[in-house]
C-alpha positions as CSV (number, residue, x, y, z in Angstrom):
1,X,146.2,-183.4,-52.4
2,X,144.4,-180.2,-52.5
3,X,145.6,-176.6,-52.7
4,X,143.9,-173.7,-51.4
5,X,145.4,-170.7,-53.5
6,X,144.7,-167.4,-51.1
7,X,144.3,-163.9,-52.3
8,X,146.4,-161.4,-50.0
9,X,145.0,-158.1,-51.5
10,X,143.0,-155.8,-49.5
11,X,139.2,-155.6,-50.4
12,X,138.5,-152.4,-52.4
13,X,136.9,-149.6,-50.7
14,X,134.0,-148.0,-52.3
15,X,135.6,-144.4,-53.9
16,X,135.7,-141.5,-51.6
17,X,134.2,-138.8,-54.3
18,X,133.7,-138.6,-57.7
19,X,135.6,-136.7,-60.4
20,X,134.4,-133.7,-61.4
21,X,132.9,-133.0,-64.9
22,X,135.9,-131.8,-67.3
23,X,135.3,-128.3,-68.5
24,X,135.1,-127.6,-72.1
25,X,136.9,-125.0,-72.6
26,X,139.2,-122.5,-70.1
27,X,138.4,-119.4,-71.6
28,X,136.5,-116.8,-69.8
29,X,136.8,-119.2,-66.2
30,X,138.0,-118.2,-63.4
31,X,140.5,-120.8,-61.8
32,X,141.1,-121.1,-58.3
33,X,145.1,-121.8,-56.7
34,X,145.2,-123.2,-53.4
35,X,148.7,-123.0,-52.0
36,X,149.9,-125.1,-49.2
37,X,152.1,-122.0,-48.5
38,X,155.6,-123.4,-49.2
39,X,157.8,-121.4,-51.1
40,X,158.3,-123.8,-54.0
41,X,154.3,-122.6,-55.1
42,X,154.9,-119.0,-55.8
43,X,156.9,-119.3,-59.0
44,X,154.8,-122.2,-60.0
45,X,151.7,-120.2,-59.3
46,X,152.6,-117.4,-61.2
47,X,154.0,-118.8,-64.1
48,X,151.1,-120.5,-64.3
49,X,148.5,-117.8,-64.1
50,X,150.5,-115.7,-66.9
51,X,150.0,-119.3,-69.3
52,X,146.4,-120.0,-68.0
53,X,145.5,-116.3,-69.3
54,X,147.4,-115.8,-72.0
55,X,147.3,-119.2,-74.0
56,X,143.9,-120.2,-72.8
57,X,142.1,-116.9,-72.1
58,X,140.9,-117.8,-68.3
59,X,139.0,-114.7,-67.2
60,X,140.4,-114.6,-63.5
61,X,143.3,-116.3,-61.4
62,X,142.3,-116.3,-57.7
63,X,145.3,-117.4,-55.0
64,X,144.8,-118.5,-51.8
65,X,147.1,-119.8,-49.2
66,X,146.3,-122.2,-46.5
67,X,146.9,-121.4,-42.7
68,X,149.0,-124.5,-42.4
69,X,150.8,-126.6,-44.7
70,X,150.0,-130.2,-43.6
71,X,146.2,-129.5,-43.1
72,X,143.3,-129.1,-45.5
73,X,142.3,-126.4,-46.9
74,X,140.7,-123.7,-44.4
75,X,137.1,-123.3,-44.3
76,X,136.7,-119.9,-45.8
77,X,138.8,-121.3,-49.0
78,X,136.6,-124.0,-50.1
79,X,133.8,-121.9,-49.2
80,X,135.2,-119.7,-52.3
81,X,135.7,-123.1,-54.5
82,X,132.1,-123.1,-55.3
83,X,132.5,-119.9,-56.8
84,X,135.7,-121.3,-59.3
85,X,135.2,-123.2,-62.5
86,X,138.1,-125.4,-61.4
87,X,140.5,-125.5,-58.7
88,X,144.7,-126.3,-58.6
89,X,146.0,-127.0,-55.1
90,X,149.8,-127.3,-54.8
91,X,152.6,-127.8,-53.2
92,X,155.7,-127.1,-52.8
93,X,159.4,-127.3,-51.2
């Protein structure tokens, strides 16, 4: 009698990206929001530029808001990224 033992898992696609090199250190950055425009972001956002600057001295919050909620990010705003030492999209209900 033979068995023939089958593997039902998917085959694994090659990654989409890479991860990008952690920073150091936060102070003196400047850190990029992207908001997906729902309200749930802005108290987020906010408390979290006040604890980004004071606790870890980042140089400069920039917020931006995206055109619509279910797309990616509009042109213009990843433009900008290149210009951010790191980047925090959210979202929110």
């Amino acid at each position: 009698m033979t068995f023939r033992v089958l593997d039902p898992t998917t085959e694994k696609a090659p990654p989409a990206g890479r991860l990008a090199p952690r920073l150091d250190t936060l102070e003196g950055k400047t850190i990029g929001f992207i908001s997906n425009g729902k309200e749930g972001t802005k108290g987020f956002f906010k408390h979290l530029d006040q604890m980004l600057r004071e606790e870890y001295g980042v140089a400069k919050v920039v917020s931006r808001t995206k055109s619509n909620y279910s797309a990616p990010a509009d042109k213009h705003i990843v433009d900008e990224i290149k210009g951010w030492d790191a980047v925090v999209s959210g979202l929110g209900d």
